[in-house]
N, C-alpha and C positions, 0 to 999 in steps of 0.2 A: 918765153925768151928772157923775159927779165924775174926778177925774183923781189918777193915781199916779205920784210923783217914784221913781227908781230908787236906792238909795245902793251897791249895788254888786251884787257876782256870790256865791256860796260853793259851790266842787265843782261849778262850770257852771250856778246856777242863781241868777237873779236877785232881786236883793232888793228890794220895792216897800213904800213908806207910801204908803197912803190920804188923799187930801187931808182926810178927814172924821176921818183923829186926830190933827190939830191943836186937836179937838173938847176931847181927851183932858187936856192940861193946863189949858185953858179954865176947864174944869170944874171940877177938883181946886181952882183958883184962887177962883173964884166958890163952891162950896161951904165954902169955909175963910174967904173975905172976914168973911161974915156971923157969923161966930165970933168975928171977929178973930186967929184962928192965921194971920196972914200968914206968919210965921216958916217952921212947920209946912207951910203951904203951897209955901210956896218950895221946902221941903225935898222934899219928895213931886214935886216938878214935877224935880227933879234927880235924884230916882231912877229917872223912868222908864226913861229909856235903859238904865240896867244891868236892868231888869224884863224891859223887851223883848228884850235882847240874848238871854237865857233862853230868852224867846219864839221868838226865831229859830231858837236851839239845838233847841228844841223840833219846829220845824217840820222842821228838817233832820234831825231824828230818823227823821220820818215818811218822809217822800222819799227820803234814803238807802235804808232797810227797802223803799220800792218799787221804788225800781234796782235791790234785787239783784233782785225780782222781775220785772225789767224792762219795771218800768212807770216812763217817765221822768215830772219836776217841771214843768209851764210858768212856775212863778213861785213867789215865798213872799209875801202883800202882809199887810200891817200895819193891822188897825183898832183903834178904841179897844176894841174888844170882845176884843182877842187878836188870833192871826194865823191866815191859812189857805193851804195847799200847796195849789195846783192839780194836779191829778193829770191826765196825759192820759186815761187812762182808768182804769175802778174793777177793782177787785181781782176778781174772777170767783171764784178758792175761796177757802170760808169760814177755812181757813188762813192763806192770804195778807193777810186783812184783817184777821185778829185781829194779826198780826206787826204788821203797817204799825201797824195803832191803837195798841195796846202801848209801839211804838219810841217817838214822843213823851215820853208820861210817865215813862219809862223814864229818858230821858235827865233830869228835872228832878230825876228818884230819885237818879243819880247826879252831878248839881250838889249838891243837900243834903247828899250823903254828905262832897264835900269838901271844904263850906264847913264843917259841923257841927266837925272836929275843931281847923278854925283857931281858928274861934269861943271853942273851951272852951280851947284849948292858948296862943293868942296874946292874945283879949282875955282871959280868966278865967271863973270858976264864979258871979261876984257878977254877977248877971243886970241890977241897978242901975246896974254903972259901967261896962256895955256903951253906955250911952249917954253916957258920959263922952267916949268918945272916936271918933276919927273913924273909925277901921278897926271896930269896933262899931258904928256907926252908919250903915256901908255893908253890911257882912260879916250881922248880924243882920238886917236887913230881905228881905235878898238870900235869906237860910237860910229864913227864912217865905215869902217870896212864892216859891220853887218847891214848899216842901211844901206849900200850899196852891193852886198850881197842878196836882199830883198830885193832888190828893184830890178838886178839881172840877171837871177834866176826866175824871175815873173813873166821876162819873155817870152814872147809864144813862140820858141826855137824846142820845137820837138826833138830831143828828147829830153830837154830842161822843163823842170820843175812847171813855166807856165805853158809850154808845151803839152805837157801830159795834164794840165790842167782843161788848156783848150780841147784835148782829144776827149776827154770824160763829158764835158756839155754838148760835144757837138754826137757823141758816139749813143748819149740818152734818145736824140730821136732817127741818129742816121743808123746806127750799128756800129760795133766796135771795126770792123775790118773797112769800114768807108770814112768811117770819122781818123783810122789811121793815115789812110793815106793825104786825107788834106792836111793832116798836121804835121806828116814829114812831108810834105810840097810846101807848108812855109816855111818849116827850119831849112828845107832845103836852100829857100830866098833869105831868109836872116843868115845862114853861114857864109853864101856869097858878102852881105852888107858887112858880117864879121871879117872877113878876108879884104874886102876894101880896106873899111876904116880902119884896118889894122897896119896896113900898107902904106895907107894916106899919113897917118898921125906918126910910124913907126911903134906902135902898142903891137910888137910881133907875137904875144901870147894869142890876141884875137883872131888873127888865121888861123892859130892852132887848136884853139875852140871852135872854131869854126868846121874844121875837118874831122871835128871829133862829133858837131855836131851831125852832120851830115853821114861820116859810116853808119855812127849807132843808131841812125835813125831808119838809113837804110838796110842793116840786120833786122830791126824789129818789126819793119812791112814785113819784109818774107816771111818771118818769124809767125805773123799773124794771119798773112796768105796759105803758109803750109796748114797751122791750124784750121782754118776755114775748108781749106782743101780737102783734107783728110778726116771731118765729120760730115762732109758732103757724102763719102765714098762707104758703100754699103757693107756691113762686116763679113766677112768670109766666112764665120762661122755660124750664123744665126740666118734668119729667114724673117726678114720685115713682117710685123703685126698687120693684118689685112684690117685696113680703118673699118668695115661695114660688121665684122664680128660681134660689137659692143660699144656701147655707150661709151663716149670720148668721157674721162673724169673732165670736173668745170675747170681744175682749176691743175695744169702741167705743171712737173718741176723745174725750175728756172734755171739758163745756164747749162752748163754741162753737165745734168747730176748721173750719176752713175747708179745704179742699186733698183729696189723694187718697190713699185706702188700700189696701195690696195684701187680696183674697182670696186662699189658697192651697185652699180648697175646690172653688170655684165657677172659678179661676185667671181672674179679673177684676181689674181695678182698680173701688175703689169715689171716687165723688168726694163730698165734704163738704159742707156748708151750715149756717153755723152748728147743728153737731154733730150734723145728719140726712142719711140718705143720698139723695141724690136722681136719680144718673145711676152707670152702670155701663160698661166698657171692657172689649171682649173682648180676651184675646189668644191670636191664634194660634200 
């Protein structure tokens, strides 16, 4: 429906804004009009770019963390809400997705860490006449909006960052398709608390995180219920391996592997299907 201009590549992967966060200073503008903080507003409409930039950092936190797990990036795209890494595909062990979730905020941990010592070293300790000046009045905003990008995306509002964290510990002993569903039932409850307190305070960005939380989390149960569904269901074209044939190997391949395994008990080759055995290979 809408369309994404590209502003460039980082580590081979491209960078997209969303036509809908042009939304983004609109807003900040039109909400400060009626105050009369033009100023203010002006001001805030110039910092986004260094905000986002963070942003980006942030995504590429996550992406990198899945190359090495090689899982590659289709894009990084920019809304007003934050940004999001397309992943070609999702993480399979609960390992692997706590790392990827982690990398993100990890990284905004250490943007604060280096902004925090310029802050006190370059502008000073008098917290007043950080707004005196101009390296204070970029360097201080800059130090808040990643630690408070840390701290809210760490909540466990599935399908933010501590979300898909919460679903990788709980999925280690429950399974990926049961530790889903608790974790979109509490983002489900943290978007309602976003849509309150967004209501209450008038922060109307937070209902609208809030409903962002709640679709994409409700796409990716199904998303995880069809998977489950359809490696339940028997292939049409093969004839399940009969268990009593031969010697189970000790040790299955993990996940969904697809391809062939040697027995040395039964000396067959076994062939794979998302991670069940379904056909066997004598050899003479």
């Amino acid at each position: 429906m809408f369309r994404s201009w590209k502003l460039g590549s980082m580590f081979g992967i491209g960078i997209y804004v969303h036509a809908t966060f042009l939304l983004l200073p609109l807003f900040v503008l039109l909400s400060n009009m009626g105050t009369g903080q033009i100023g203010w507003a002006l001001y805030s409409i110039m910092m986004i770019p260094a905000v986002f930039a963070c942003v980006v950092l942030h995504e590429l936190g996550h992406a990198l963390t899945a190359r090495k797990y090689g899982i590659e990036t289709r894009d990084i795209t920019l809304y007003p809400i934050g940004g999001v890494a397309r992943l070609e595909r999702l993480p399979q062990r609960p390992i692997e997705e706590f790392w990827i979730a982690v990398a993100g905020p990890a990284v905004n941990v250490v943007i604060a860490a280096l902004l925090a010592p310029i802050c006190l070293f370059v502008v000073g300790t008098d917290f007043s006449a950080w707004t005196n000046s101009l390296l204070g009045l970029v360097l201080f905003p800059l130090l808040f909006a990643n630690v408070l990008l840390v701290l809210f995306n760490l909540l466990p509002a599935f399908p933010m960052d501590g979300g898909r964290v919460l679903r990788a510990l709980l999925a280690i002993h429950l399974g990926q398709l049961r530790a889903t569903t608790i974790a979109v039932q509490i983002g489900v409850a943290m978007a309602v608390v976003f849509g309150i307190v967004g209501l209450v305070t008038g922060q109307l960005m937070l209902p609208v995180i809030g409903v962002f939380v709640y679709l994409v989390g409700q796409q990716e149960l199904a998303a995880v219920r069809y998977r489950y569904a359809y490696r339940s269901r028997e292939p049409l074209d093969v004839i399940p391996v009969p268990e009593d044939e031969f010697d189970w190997p000790t040790a299955n391949p993990r996940g969904e592997f697809s391809g062939f395994t040697w027995d040395s008990g039964s000396g067959r080759w076994i062939e794979w299907r998302n991670g069940r055995p379904v056909h066997t290979i004598s050899v003479n």
